[in-house]
N, C-alpha and C positions, 0 to 999 in steps of 0.2 A: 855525747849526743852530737850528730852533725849537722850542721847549716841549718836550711830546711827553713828559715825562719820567713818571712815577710817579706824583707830586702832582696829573697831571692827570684820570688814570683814573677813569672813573665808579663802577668793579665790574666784575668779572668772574666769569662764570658759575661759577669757581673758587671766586671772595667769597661767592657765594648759597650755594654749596652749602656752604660752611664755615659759613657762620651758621646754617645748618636743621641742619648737624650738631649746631652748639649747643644749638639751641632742641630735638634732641631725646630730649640729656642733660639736659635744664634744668627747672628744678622747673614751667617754665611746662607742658608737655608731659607729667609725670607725672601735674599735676591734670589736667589735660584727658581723659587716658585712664584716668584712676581707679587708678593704682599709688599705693596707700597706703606700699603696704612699700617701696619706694626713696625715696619723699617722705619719709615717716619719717627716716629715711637720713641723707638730704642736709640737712632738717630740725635733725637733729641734731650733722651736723657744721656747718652753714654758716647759721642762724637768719635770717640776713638775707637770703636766698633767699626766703623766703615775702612778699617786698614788691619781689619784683626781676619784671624782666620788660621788653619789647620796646613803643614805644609806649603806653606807662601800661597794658596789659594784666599783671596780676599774676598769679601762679597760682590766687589766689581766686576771680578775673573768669572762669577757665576752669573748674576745678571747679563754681563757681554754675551756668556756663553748663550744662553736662553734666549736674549731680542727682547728684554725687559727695560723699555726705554725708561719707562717713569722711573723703575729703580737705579739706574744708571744717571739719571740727570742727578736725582736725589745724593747719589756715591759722590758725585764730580762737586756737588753745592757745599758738601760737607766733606772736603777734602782727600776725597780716594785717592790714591796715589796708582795714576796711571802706568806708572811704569814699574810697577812692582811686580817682580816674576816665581812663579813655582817653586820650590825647591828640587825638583829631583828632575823637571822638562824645562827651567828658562821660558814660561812662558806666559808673555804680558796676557792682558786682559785684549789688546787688539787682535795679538795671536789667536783667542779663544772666539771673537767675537768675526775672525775671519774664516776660521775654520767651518763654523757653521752659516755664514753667509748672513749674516749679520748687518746690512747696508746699511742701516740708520743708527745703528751701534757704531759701527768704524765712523761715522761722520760726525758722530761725537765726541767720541774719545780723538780723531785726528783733531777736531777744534780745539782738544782739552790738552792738544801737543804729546800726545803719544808717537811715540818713536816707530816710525812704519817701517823703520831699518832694523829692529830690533831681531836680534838673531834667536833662537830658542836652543835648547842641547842638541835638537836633529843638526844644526845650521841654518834651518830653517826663518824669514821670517813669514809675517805677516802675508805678504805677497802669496808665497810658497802654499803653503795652508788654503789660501782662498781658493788658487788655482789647483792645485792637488783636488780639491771636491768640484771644479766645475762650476764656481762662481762668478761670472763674469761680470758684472756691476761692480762687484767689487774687487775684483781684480783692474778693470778700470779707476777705481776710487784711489786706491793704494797706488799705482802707477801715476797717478797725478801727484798724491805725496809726495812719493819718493822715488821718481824717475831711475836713480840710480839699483833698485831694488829687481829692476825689470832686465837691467842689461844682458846680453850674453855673453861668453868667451866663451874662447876656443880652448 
């Protein structure tokens, strides 16, 4: 008889759907949709949740992403780690929260010392993202940062 057995299985539409069941108890999925009050929650019975998450995506990176301030004060109180990046893009939680124009998100996390220099896999940082969409507050926010981010060369 060959293989064939269990070990060889790639997933099964079973597995996907078991794992979105996860991700949509999971504190990644609360930030994302702005539930302060079950983040809170789980926050407090489980603290190491605010740095858990699926492909270096944390629940901060989703909150930023979204403009979900209360969940993001709540990430940064209970130790989110600002500078933790994606896996496969490099890319902070400022990057996410520049992208989508995010001003009182970036004025957050720049207080919480997030690295406005922080480069992602494009090269890109922070800066880059805000101005690529046309955000000009925060592309002023970030240029007060980090000056050096804004430079040109020839």
């Amino acid at each position: 008889m060959g293989g064939g057995g269990h070990d060889d299985d790639e997933g099964t539409p079973f597995d996907q759907s078991v794992e979105e069941m996860d991700f949509l108890r999971s504190a990644c999925a609360m930030a994302q949709t702005g539930d302060a009050t079950r983040l809170r929650s789980m926050l407090t019975r489980r603290p190491s949740v605010a740095n858990e998450g699926l492909g270096g995506y944390t629940p901060l990176h989703y909150a930023s992403r979204e403009g979900h301030v209360d969940c993001v004060a709540m990430l940064l109180e209970h130790g989110s780690d600002v500078a933790a990046v994606t896996t496969a893009g490099r890319a902070t939680p400022l990057h996410r929260a520049a992208f989508t124009g995010r001003l009182d998100v970036i004025a957050m996390l720049l207080d919480a010392n997030a690295d406005a220099s922080a480069v992602d896999a494009d090269g890109e940082t922070p800066l880059h993202k805000a101005s690529a969409r046309g955000h000009a507050a925060c592309v002023r926010a970030l240029m007060v940062a980090a000056p050096e981010t804004g430079r040109v060369e020839d």
